[in-house]
DOLO-627916 format. One record per residue: residue in three letters; x, y, z of N, C-alpha, C in turn; residue number from 1. Coordinates in nm, 3 decimals, always signed. Layout:
<sites>
<site "ALA",<X,Y,Z>,<X,Y,Z>,<X,Y,Z>,NUM>
...
</sites>
This chain:
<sites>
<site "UNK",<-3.257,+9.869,+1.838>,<-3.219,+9.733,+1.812>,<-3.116,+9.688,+1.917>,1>
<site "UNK",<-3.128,+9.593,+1.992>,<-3.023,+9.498,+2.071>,<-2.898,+9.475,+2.023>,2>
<site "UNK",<-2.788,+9.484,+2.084>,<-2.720,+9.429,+2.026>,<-2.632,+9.354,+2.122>,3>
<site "UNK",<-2.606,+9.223,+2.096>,<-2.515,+9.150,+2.191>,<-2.456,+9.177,+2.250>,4>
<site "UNK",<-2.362,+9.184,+2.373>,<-2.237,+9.223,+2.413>,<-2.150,+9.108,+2.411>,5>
<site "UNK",<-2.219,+8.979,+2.365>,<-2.120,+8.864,+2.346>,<-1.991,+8.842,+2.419>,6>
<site "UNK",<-1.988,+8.840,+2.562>,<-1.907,+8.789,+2.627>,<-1.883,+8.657,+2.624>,7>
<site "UNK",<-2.019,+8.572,+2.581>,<-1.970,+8.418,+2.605>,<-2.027,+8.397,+2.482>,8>
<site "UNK",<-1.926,+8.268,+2.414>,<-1.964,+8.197,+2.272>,<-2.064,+8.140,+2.248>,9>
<site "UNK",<-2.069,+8.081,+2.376>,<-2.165,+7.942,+2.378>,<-2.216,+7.972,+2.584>,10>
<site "UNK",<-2.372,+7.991,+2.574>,<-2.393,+7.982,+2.718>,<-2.518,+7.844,+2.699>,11>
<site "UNK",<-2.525,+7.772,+2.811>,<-2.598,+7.636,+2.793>,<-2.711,+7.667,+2.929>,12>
<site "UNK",<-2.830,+7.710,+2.863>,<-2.913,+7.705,+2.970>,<-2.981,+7.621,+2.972>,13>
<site "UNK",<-3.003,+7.607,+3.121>,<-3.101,+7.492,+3.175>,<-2.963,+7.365,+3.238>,14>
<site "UNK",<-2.874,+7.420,+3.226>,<-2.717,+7.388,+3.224>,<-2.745,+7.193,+3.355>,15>
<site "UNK",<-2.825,+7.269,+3.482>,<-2.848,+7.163,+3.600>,<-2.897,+7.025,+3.546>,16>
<site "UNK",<-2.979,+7.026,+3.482>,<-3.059,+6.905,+3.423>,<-3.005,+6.842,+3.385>,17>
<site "UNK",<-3.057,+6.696,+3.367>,<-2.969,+6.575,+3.287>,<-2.912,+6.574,+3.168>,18>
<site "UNK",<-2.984,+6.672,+3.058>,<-2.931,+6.702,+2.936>,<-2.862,+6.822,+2.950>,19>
<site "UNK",<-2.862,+6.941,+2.996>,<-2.753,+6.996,+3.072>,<-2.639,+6.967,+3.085>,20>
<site "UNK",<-2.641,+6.899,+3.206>,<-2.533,+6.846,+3.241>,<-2.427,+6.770,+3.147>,21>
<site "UNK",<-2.500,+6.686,+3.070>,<-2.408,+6.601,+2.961>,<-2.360,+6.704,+2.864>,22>
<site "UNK",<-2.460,+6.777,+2.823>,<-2.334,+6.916,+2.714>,<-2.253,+6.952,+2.787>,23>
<site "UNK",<-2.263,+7.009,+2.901>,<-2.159,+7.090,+2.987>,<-1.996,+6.998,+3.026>,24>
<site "UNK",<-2.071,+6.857,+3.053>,<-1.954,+6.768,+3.072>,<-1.834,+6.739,+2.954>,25>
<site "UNK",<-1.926,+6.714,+2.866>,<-1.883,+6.699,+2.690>,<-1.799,+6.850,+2.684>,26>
<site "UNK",<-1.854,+6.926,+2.672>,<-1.798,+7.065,+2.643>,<-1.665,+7.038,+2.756>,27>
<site "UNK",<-1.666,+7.035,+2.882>,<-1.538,+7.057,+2.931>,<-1.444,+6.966,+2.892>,28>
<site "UNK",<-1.510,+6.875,+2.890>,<-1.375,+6.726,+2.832>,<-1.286,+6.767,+2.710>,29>
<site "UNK",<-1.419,+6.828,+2.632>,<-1.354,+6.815,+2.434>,<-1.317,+6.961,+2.379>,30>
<site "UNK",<-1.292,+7.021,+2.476>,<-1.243,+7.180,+2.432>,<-1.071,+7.136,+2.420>,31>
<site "UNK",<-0.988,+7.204,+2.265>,<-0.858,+7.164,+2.264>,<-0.856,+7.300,+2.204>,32>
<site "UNK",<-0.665,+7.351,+2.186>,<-0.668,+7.444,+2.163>,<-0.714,+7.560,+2.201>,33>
<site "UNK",<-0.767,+7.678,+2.162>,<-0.840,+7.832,+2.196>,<-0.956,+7.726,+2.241>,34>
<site "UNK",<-0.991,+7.748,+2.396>,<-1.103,+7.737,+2.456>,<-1.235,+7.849,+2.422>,35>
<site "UNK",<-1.328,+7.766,+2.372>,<-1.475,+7.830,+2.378>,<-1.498,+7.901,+2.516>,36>
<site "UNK",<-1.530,+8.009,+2.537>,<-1.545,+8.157,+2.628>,<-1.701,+8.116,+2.692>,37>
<site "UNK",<-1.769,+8.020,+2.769>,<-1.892,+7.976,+2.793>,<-1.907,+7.976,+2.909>,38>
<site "UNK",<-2.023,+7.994,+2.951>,<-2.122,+7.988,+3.070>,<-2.226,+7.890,+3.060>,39>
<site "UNK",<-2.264,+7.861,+3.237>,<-2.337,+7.745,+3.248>,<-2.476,+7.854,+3.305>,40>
<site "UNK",<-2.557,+7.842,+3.276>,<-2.727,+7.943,+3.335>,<-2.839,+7.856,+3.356>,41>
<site "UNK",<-2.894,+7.912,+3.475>,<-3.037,+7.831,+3.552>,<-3.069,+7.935,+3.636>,42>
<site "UNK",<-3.178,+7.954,+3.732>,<-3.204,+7.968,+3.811>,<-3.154,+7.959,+3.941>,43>
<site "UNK",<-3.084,+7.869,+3.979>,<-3.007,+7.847,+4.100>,<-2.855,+7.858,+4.127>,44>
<site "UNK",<-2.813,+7.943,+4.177>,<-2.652,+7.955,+4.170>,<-2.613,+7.839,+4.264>,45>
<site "UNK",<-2.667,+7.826,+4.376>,<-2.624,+7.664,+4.423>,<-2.577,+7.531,+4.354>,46>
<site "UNK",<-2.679,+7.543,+4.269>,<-2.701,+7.422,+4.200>,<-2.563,+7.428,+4.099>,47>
<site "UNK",<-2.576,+7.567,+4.016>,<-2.466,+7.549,+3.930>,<-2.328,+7.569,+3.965>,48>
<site "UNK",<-2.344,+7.620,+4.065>,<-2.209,+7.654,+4.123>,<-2.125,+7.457,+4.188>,49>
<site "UNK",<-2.221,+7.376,+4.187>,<-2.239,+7.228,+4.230>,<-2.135,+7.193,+4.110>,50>
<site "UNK",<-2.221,+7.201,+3.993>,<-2.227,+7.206,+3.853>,<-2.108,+7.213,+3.808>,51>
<site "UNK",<-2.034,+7.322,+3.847>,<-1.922,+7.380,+3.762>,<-1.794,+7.258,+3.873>,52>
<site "UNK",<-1.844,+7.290,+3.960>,<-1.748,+7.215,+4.131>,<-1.694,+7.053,+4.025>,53>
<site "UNK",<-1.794,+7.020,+3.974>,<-1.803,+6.887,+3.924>,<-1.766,+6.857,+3.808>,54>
<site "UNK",<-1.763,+6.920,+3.715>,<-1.715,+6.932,+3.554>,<-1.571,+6.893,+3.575>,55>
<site "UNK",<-1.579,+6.787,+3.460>,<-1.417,+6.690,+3.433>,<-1.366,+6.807,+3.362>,56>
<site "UNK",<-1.239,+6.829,+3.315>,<-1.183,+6.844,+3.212>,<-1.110,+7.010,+3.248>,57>
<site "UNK",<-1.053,+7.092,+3.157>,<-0.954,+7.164,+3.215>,<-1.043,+7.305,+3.180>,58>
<site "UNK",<-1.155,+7.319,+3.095>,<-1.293,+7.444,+3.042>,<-1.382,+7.471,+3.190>,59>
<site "UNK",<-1.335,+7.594,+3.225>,<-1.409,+7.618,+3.376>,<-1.528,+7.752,+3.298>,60>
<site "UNK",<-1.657,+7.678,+3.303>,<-1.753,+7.798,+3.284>,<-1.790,+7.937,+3.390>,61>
<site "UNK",<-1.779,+8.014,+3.309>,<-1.887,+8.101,+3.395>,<-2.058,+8.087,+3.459>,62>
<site "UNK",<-2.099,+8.193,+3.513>,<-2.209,+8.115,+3.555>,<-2.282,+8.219,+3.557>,63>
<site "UNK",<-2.430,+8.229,+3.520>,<-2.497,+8.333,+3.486>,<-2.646,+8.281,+3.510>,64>
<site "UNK",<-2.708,+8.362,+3.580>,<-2.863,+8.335,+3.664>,<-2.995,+8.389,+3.573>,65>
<site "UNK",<-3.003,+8.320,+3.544>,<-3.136,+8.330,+3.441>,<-3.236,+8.246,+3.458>,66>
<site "UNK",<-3.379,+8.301,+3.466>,<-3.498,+8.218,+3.520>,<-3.615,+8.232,+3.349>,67>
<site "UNK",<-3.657,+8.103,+3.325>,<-3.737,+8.113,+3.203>,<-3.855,+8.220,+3.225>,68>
<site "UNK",<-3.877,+8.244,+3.399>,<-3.990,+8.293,+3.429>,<-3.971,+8.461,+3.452>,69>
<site "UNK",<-3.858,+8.497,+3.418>,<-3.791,+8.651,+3.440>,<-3.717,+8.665,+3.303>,70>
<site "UNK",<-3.831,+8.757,+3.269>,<-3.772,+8.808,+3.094>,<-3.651,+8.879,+3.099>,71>
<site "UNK",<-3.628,+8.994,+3.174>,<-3.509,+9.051,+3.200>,<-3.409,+8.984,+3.215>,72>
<site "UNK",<-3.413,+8.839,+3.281>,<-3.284,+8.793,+3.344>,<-3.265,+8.705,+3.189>,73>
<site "UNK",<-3.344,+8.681,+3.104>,<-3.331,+8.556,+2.997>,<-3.257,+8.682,+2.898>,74>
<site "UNK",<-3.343,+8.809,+2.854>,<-3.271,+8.914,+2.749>,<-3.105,+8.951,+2.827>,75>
<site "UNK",<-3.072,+8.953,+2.936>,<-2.967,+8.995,+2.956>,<-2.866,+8.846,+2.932>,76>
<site "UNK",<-2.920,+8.754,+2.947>,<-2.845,+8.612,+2.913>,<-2.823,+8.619,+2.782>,77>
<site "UNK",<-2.893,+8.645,+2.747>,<-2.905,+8.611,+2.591>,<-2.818,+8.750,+2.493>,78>
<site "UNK",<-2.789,+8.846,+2.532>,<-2.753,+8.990,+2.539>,<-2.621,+8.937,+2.579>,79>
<site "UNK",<-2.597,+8.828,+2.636>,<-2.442,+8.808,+2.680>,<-2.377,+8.667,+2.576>,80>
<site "UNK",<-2.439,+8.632,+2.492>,<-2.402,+8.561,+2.435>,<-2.398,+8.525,+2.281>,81>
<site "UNK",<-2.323,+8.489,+2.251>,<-2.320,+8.444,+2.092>,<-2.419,+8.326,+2.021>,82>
<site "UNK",<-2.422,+8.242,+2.129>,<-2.505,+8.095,+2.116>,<-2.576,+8.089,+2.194>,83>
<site "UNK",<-2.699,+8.075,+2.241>,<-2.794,+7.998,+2.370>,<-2.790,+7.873,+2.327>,84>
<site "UNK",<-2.764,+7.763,+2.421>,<-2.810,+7.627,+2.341>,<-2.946,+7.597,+2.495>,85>
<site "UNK",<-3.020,+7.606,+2.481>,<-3.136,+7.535,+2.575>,<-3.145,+7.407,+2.608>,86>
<site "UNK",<-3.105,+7.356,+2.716>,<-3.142,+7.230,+2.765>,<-3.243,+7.225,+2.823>,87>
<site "UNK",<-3.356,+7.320,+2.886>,<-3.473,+7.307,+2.927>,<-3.572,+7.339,+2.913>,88>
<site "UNK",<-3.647,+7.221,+2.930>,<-3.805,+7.174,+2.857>,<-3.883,+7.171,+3.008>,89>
<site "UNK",<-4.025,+7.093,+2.968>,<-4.085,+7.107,+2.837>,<-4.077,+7.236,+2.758>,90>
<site "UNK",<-4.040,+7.219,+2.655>,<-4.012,+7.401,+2.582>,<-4.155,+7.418,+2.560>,91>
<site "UNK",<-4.254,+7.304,+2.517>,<-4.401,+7.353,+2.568>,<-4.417,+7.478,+2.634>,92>
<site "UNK",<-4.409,+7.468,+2.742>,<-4.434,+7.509,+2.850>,<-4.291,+7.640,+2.859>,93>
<site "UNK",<-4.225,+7.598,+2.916>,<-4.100,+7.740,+2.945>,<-3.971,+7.750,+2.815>,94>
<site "UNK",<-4.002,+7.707,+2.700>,<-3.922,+7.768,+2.595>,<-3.900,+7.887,+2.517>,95>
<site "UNK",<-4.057,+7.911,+2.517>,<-4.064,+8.069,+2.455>,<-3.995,+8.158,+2.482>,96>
<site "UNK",<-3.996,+8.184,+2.611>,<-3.917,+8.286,+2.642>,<-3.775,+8.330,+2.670>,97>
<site "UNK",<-3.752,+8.177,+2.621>,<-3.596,+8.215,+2.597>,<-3.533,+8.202,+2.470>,98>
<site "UNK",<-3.612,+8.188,+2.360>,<-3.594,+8.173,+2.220>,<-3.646,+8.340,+2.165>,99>
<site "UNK",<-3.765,+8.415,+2.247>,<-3.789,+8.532,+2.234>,<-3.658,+8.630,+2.210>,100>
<site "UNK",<-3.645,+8.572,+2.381>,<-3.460,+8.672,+2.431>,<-3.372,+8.693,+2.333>,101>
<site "UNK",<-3.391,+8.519,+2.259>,<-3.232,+8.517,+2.215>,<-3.241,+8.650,+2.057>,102>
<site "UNK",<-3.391,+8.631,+2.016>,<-3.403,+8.635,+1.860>,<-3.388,+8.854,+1.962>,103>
<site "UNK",<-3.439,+8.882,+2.034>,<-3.437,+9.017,+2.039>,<-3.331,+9.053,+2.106>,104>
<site "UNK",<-3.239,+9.032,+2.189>,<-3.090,+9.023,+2.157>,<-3.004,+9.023,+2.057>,105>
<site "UNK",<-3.030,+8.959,+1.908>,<-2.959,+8.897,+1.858>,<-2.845,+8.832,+1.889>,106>
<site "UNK",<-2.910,+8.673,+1.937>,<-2.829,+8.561,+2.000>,<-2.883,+8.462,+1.898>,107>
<site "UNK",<-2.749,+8.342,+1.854>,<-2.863,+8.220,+1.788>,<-2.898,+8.170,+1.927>,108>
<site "UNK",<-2.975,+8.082,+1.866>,<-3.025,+7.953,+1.949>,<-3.050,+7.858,+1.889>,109>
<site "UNK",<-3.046,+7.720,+2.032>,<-3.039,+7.575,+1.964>,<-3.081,+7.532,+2.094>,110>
<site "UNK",<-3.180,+7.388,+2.056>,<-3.207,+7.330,+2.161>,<-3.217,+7.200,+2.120>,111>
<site "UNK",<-3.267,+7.121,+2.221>,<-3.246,+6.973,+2.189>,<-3.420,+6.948,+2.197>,112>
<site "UNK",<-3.511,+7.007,+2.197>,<-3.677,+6.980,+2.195>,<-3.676,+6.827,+2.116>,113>
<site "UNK",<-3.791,+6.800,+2.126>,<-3.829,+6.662,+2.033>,<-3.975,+6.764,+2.011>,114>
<site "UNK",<-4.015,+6.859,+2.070>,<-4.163,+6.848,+2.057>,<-4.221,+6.967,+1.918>,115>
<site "UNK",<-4.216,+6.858,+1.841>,<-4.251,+6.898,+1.661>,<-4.345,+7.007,+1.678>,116>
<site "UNK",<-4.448,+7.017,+1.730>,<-4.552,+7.076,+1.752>,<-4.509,+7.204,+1.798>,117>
<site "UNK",<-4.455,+7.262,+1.904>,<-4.414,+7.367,+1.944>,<-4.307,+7.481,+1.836>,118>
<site "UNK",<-4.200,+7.352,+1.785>,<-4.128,+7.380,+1.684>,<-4.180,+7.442,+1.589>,119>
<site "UNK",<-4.262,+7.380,+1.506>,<-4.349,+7.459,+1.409>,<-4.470,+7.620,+1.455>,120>
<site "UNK",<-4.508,+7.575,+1.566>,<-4.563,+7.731,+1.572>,<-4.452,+7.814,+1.625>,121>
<site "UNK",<-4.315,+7.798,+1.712>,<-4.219,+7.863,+1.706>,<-4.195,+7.972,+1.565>,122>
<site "UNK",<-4.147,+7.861,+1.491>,<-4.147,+7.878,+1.363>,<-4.241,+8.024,+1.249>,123>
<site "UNK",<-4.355,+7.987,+1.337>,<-4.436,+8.070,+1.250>,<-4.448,+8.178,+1.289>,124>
<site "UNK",<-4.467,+8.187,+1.441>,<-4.436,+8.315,+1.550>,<-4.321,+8.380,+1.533>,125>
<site "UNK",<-4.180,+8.344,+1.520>,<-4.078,+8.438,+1.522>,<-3.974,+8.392,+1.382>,126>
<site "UNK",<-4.008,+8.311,+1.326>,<-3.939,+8.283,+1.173>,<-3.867,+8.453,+1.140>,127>
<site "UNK",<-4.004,+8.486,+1.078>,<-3.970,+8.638,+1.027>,<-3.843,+8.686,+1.098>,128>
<site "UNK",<-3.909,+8.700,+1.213>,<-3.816,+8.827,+1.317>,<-3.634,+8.785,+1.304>,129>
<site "UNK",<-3.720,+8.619,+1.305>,<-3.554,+8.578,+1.355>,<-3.405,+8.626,+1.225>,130>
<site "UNK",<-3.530,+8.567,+1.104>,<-3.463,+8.604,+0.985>,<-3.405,+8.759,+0.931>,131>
<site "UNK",<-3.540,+8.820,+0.968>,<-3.493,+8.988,+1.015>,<-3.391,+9.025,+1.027>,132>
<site "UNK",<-3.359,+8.998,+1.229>,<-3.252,+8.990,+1.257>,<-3.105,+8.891,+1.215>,133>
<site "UNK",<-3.115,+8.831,+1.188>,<-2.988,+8.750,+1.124>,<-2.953,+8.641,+1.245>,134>
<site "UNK",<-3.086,+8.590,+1.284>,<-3.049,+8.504,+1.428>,<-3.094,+8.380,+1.361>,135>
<site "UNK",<-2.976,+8.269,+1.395>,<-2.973,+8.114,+1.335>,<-3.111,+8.079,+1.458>,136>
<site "UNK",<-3.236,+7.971,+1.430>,<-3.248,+7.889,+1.525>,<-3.212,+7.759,+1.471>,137>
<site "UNK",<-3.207,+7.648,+1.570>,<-3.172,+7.527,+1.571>,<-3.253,+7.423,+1.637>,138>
<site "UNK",<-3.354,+7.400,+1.621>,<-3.399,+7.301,+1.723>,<-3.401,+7.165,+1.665>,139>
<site "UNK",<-3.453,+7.074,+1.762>,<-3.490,+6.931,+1.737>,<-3.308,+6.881,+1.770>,140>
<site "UNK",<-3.214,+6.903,+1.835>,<-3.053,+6.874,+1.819>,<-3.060,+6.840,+1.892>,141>
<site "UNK",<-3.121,+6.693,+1.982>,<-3.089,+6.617,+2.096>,<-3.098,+6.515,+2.017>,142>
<site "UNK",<-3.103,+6.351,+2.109>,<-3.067,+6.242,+2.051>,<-3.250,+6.212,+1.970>,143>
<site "UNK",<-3.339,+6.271,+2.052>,<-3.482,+6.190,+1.949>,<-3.515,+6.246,+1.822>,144>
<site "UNK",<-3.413,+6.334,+1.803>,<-3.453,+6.371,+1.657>,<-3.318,+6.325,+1.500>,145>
<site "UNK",<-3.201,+6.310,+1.614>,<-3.057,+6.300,+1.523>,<-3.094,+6.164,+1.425>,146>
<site "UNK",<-3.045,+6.075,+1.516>,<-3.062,+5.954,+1.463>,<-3.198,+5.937,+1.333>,147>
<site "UNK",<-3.299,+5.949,+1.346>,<-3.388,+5.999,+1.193>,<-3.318,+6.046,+1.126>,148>
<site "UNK",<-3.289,+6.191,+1.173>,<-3.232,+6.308,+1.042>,<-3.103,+6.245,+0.977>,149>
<site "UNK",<-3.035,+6.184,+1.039>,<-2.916,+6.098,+0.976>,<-2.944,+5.990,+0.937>,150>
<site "UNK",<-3.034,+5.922,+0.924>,<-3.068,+5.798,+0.882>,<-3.141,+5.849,+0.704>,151>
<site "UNK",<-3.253,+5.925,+0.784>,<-3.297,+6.008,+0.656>,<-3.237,+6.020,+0.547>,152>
<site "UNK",<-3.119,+6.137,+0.554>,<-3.002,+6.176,+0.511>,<-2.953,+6.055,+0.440>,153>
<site "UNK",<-2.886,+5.952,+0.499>,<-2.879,+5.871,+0.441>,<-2.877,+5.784,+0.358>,154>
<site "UNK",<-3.052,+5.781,+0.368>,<-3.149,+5.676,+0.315>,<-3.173,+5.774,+0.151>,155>
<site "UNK",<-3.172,+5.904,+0.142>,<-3.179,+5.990,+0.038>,<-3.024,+5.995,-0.044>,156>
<site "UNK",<-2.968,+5.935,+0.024>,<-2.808,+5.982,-0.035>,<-2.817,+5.818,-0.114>,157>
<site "UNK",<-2.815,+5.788,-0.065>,<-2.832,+5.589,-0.130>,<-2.928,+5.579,-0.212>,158>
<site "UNK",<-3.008,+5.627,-0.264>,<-3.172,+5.663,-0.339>,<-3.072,+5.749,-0.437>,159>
<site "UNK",<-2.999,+5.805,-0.385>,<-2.956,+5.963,-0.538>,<-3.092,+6.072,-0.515>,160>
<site "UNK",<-3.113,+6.067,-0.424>,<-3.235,+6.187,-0.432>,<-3.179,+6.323,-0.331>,161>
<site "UNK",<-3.256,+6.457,-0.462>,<-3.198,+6.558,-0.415>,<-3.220,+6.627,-0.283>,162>
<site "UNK",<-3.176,+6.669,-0.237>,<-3.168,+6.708,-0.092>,<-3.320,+6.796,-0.052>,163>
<site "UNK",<-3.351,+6.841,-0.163>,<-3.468,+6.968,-0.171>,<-3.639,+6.875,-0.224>,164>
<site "UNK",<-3.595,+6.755,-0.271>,<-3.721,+6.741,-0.378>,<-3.797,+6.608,-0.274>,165>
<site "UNK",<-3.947,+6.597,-0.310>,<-4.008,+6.519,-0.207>,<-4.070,+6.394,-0.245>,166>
<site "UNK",<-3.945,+6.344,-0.388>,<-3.961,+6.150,-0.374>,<-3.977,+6.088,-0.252>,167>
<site "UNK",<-3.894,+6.146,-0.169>,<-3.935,+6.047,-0.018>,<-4.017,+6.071,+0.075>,168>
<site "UNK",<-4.105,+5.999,+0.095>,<-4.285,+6.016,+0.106>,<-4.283,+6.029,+0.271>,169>
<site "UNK",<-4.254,+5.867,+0.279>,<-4.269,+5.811,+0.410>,<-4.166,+5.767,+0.472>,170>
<site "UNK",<-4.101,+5.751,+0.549>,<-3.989,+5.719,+0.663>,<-4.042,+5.671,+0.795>,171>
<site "UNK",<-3.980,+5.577,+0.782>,<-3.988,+5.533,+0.980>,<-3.835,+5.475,+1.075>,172>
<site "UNK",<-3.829,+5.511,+1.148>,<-3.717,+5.470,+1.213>,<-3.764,+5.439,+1.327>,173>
<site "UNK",<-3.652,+5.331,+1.372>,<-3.663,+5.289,+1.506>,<-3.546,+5.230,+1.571>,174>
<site "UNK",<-3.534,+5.298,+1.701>,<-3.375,+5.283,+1.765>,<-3.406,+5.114,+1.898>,175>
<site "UNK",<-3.311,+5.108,+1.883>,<-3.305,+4.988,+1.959>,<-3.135,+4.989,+2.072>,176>
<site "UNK",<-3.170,+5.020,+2.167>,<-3.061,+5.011,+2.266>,<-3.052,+4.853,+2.362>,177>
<site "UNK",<-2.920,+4.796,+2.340>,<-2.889,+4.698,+2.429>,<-2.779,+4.747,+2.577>,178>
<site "UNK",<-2.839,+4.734,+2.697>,<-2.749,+4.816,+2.780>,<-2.641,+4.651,+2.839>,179>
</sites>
């Protein structure tokens, strides 16, 4: 069995990307008190090393090279951490294998996916294992899924309906941005 070596609390892969980047920025701004122990991970040390050059705030990450396409480099990421949060998609396509890492490491994970579909056979593929092991996942935690789940939430709390039971059939939401 794996077991973490948990050097970092929180490592944010896929760290370069636009959603990346905004956790990583957020994270350095809003760390007060005992700073979170975190790393920024991608494929490119250029890039993140850019990355880190650029981050506001007084939280200087580490930096750790991990490719979705190199299992070794994702289990030893994931082997180094307490949290994976994934910023990179399509998780279609290159998520698996870093949600694999995290659950056979024992690392949680969290990502910001929208894509329901993947989520659920995720789900069915490593549920067990994950539960097995005692590894949290988290997905759907970017902005196209919040706004529903809190509205939802909501809309059930104002109803008096219980958190578990399935009076509420149908839901639709829709966001509207004025820039």
């Amino acid at each position: 069995m794996m077991m973490p070596l948990e050097e970092f609390d929180l490592v944010i892969f896929g760290a370069t990307g636009n959603a990346g980047w905004a956790v990583c920025n957020h994270l350095a701004l809003k760390q007060r008190g005992e700073p979170v122990k975190w790393a920024v991970a991608g494929r490119n040390r250029a890039k993140l090393e850019a990355l880190v050059a650029k981050l506001d705030g007084t939280s200087v990450p580490a930096i750790v090279i991990a490719d979705s396409g190199d299992e070794a480099s994702l289990l030893s990421m994931a082997m180094r951490a307490k949290v994976v949060f994934s910023a990179a998609g399509p998780y279609s396509l290159i998520g698996e294998p870093v949600l694999a890492a995290c659950i056979e490491a024992g690392a949680h994970y969290a990502d910001i996916t929208g894509e329901v579909n993947w989520v659920g056979a995720m789900e069915k593929k490593y549920g067990v294992r994950a539960t097995e092991k005692g590894v949290c996942i988290a997905s759907l935690c970017g902005y196209d899924c919040i706004p529903s789940e809190v509205s939802i939430f909501a809309a059930r709390a104002e109803l008096k309906l219980p958190p578990k039971r399935e009076e509420l059939f149908f839901a639709e939401s829709v966001v509207s941005i004025k820039v």
